[in-house]
PDB file with one MODEL, atoms N, CA, C and O in Angstrom:
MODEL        1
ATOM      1  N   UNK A   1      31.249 -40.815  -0.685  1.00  0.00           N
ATOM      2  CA  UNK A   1      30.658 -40.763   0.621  1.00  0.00           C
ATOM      3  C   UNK A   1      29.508 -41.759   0.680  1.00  0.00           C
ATOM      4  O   UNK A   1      29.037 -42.144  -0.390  1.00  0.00           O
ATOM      5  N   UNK A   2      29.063 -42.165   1.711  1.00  0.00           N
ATOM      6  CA  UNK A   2      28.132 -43.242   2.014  1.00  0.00           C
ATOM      7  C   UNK A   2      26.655 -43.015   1.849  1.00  0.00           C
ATOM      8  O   UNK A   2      26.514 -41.806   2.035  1.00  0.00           O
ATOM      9  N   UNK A   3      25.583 -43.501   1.618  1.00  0.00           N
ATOM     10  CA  UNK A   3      24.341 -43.139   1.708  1.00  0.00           C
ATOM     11  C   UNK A   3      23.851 -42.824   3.187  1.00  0.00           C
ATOM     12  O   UNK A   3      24.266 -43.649   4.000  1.00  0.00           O
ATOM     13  N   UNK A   4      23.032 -41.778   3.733  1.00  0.00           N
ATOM     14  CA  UNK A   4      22.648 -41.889   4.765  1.00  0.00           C
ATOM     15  C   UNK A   4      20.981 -41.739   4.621  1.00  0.00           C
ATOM     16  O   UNK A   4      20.104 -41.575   5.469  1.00  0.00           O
ATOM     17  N   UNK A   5      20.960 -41.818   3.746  1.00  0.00           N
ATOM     18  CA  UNK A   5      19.558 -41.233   3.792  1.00  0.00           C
ATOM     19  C   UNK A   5      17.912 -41.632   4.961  1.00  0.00           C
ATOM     20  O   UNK A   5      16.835 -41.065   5.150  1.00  0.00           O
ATOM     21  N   UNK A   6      18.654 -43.033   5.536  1.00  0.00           N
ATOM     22  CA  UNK A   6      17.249 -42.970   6.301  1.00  0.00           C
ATOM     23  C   UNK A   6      17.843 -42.731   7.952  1.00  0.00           C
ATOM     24  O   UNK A   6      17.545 -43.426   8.923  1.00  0.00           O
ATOM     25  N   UNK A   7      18.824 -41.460   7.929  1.00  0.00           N
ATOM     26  CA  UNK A   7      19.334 -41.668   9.489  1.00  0.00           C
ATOM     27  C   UNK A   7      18.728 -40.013   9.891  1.00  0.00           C
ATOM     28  O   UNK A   7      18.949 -39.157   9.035  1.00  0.00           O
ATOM     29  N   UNK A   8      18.085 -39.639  10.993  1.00  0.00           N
ATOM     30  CA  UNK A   8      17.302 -38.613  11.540  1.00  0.00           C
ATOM     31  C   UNK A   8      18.506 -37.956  12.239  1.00  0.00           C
ATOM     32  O   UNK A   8      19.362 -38.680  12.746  1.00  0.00           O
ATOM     33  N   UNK A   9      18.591 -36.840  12.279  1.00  0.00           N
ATOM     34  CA  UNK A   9      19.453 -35.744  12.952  1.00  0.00           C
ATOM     35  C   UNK A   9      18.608 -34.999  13.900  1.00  0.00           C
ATOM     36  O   UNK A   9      17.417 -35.125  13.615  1.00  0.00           O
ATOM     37  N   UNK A  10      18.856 -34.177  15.059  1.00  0.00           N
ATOM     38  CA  UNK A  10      18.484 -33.403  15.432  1.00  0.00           C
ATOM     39  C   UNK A  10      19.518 -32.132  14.881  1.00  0.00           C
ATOM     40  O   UNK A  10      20.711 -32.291  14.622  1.00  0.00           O
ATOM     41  N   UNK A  11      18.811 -30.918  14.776  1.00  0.00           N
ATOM     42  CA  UNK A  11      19.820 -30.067  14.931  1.00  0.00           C
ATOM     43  C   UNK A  11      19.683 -28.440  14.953  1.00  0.00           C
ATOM     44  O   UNK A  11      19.215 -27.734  14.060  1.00  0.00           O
ATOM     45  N   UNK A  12      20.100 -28.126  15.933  1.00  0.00           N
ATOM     46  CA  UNK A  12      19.829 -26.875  16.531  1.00  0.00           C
ATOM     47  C   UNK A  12      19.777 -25.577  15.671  1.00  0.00           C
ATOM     48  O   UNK A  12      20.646 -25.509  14.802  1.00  0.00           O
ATOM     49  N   UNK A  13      18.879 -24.503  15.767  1.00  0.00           N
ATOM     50  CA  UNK A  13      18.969 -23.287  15.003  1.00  0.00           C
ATOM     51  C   UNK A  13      20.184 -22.683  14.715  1.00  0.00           C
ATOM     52  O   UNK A  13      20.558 -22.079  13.710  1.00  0.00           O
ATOM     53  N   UNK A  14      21.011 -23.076  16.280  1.00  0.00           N
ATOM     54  CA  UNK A  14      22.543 -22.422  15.774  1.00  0.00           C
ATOM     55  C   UNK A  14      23.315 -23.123  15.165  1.00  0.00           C
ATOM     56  O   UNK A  14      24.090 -22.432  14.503  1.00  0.00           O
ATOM     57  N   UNK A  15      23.519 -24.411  15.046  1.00  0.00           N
ATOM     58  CA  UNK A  15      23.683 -25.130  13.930  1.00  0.00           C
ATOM     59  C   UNK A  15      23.111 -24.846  12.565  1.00  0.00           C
ATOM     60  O   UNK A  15      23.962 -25.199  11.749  1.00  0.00           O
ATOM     61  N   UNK A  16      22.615 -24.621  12.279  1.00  0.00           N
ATOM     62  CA  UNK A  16      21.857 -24.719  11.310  1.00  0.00           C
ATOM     63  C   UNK A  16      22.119 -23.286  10.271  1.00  0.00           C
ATOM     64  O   UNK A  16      22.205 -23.315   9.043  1.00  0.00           O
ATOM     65  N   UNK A  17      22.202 -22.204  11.054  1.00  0.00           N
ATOM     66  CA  UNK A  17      22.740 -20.941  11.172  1.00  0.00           C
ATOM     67  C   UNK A  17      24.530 -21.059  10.275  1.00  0.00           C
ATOM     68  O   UNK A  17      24.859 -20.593   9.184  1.00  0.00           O
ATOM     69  N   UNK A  18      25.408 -21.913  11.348  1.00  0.00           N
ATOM     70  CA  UNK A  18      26.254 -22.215  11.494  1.00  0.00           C
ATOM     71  C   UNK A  18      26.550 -23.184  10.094  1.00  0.00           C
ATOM     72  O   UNK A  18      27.761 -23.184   9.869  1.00  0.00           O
ATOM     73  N   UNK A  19      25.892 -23.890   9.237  1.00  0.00           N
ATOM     74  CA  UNK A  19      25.806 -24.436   8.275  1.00  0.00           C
ATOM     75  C   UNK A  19      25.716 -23.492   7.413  1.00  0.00           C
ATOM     76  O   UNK A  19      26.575 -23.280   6.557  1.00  0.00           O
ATOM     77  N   UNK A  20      24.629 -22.813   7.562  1.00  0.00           N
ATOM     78  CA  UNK A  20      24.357 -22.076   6.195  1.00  0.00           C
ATOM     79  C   UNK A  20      25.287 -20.974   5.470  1.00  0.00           C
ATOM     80  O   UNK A  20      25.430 -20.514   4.338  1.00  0.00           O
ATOM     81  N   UNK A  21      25.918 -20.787   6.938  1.00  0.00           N
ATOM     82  CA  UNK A  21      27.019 -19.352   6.631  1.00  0.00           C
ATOM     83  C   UNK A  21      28.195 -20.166   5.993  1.00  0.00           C
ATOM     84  O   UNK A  21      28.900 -19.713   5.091  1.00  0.00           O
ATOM     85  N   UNK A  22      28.347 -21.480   6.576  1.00  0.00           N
ATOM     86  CA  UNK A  22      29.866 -22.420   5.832  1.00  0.00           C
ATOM     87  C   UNK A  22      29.387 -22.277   4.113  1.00  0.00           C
ATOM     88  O   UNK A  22      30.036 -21.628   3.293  1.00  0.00           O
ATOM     89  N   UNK A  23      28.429 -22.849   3.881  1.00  0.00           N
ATOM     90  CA  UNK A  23      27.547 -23.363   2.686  1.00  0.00           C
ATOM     91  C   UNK A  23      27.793 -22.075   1.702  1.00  0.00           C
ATOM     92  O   UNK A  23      28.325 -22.035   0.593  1.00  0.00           O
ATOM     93  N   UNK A  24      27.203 -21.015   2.520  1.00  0.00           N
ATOM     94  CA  UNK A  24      27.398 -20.088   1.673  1.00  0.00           C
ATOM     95  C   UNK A  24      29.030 -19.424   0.647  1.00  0.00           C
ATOM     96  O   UNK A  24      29.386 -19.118  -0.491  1.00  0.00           O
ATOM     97  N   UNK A  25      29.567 -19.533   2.159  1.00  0.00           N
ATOM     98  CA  UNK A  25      30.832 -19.328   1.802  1.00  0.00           C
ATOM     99  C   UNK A  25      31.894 -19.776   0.332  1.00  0.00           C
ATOM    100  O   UNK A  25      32.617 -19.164  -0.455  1.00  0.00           O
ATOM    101  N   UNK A  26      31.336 -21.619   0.623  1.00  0.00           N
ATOM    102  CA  UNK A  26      32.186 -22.385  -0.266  1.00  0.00           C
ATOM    103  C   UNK A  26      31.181 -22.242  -1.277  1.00  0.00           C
ATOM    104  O   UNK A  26      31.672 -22.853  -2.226  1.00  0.00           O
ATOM    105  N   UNK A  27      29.960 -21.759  -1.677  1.00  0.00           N
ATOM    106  CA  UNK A  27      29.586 -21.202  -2.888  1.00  0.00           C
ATOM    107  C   UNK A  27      29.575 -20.185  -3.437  1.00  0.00           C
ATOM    108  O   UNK A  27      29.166 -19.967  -4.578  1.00  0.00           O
ATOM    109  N   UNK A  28      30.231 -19.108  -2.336  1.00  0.00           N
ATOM    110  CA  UNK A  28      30.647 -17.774  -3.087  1.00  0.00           C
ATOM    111  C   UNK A  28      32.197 -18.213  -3.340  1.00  0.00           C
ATOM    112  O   UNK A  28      32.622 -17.602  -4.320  1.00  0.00           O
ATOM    113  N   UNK A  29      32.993 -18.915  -2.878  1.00  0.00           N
ATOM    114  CA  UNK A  29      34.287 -19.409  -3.374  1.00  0.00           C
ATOM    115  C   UNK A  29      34.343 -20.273  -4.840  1.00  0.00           C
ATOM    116  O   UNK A  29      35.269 -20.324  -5.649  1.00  0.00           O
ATOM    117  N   UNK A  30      33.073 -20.904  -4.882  1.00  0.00           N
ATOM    118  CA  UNK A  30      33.439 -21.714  -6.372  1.00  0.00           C
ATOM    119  C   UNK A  30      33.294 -20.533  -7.480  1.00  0.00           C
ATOM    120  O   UNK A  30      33.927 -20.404  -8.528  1.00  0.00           O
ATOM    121  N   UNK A  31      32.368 -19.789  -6.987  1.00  0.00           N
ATOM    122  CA  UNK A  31      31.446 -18.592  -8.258  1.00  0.00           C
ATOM    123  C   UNK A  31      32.757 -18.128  -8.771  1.00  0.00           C
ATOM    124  O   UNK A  31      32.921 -17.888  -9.967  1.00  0.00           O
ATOM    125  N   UNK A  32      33.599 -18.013  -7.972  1.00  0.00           N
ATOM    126  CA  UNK A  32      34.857 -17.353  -8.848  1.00  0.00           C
ATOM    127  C   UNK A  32      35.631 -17.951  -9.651  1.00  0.00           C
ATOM    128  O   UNK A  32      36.621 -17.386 -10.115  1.00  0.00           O
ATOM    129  N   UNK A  33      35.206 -19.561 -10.032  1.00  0.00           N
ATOM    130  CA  UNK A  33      35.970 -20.588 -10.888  1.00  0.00           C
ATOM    131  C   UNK A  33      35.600 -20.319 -11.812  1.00  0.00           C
ATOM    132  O   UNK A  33      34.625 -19.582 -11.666  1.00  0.00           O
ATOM    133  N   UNK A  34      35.784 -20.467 -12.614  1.00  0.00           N
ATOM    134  CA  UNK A  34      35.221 -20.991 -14.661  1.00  0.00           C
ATOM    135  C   UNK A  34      34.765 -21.662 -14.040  1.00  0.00           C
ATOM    136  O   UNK A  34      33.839 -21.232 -13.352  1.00  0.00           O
ATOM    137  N   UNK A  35      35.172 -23.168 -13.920  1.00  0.00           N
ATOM    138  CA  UNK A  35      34.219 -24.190 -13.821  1.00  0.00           C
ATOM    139  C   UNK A  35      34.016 -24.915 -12.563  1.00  0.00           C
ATOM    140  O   UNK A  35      34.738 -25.876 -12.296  1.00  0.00           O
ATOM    141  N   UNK A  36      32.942 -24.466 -11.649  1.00  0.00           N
ATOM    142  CA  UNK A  36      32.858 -24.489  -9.958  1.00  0.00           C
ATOM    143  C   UNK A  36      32.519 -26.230 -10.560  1.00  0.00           C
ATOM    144  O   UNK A  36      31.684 -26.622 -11.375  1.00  0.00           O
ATOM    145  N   UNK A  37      33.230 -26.750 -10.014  1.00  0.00           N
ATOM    146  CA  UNK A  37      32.595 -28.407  -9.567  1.00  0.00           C
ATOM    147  C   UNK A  37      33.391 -28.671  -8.051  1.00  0.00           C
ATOM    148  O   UNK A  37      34.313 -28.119  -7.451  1.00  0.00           O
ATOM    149  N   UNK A  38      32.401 -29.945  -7.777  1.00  0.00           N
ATOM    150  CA  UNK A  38      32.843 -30.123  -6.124  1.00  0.00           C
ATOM    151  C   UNK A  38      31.909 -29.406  -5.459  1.00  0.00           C
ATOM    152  O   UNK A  38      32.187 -29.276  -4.267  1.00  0.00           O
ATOM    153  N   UNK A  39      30.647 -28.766  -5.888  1.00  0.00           N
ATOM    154  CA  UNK A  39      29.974 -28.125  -4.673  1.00  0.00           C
ATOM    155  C   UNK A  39      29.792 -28.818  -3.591  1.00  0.00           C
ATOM    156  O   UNK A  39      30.250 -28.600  -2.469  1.00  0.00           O
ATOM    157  N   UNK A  40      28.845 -29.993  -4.089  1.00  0.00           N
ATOM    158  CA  UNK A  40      27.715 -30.874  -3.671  1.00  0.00           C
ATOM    159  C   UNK A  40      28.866 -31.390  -2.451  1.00  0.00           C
ATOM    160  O   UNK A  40      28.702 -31.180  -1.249  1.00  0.00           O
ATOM    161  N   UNK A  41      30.244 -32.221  -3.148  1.00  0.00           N
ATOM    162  CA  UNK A  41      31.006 -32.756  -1.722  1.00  0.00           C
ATOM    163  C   UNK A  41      31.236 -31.600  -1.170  1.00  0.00           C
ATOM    164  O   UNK A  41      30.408 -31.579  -0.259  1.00  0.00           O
ATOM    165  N   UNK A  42      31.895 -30.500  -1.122  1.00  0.00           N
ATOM    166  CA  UNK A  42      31.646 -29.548  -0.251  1.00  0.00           C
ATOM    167  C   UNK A  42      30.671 -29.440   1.106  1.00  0.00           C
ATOM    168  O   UNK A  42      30.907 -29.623   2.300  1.00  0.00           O
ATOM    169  N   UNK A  43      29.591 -29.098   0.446  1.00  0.00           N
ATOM    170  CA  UNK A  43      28.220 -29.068   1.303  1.00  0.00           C
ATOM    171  C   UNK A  43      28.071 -30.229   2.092  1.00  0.00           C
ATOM    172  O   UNK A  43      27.820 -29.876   3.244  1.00  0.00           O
ATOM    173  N   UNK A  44      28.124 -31.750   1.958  1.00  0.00           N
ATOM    174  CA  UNK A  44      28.296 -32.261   2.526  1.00  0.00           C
ATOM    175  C   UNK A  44      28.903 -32.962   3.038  1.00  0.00           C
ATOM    176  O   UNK A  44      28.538 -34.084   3.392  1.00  0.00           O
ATOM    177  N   UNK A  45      30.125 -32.407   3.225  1.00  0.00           N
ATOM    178  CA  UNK A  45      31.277 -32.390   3.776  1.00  0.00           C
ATOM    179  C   UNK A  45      31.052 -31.454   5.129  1.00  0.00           C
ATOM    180  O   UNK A  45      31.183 -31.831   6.294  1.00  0.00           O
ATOM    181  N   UNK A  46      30.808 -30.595   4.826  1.00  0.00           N
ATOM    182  CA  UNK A  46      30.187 -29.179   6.075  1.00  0.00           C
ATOM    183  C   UNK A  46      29.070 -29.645   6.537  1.00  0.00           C
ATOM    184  O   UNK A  46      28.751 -29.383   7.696  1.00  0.00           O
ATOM    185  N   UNK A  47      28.448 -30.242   5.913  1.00  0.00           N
ATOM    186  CA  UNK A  47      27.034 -31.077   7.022  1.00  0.00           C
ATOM    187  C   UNK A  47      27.639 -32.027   7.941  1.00  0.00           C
ATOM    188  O   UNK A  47      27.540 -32.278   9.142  1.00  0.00           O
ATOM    189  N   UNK A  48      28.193 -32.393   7.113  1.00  0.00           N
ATOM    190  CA  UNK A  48      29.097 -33.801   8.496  1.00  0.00           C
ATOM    191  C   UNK A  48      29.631 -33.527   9.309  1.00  0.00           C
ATOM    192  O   UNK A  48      29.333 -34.029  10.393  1.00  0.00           O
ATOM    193  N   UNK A  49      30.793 -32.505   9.203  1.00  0.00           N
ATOM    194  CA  UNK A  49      31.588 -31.554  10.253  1.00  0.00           C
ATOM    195  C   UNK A  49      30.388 -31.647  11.407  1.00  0.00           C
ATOM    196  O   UNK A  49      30.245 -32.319  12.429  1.00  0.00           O
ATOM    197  N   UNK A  50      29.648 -30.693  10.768  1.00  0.00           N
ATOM    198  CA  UNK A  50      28.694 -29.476  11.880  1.00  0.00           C
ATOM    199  C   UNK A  50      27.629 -30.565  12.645  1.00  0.00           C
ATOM    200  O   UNK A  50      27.098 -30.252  13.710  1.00  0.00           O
ATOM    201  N   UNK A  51      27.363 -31.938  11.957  1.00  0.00           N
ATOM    202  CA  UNK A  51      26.426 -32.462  12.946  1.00  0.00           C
ATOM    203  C   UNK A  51      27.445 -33.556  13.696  1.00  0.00           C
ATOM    204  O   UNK A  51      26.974 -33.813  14.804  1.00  0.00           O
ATOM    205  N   UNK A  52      28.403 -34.118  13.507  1.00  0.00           N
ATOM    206  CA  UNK A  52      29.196 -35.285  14.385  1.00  0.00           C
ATOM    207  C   UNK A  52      29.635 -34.289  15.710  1.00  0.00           C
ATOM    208  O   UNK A  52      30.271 -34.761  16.652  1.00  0.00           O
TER     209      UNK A  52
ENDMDL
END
């Protein structure tokens, strides 16, 4: 994935809400691996979704 690091978002409480519950999810889904890798693209993978 690309660097974004100097680009500003706005983004709403229900967004944000709406992130955290995805986030959570796909980290109570890895916990059940032996070996959870892939969080990190996960997560921002679900950041990208939720702000485009």
């Amino acid at each position: 994935m690309s660097d974004v690091d100097d680009i500003e978002v706005e983004i709403s409480e229900r967004e944000r809400a709406r992130i955290r519950k995805r986030v959570l999810a796909a980290e109570k889904e890895k916990l059940d691996l032996k070996l959870p890798r892939g969080i990190n693209d996960d997560i921002e993978q679900i950041i990208r979704e939720e702000v485009e």
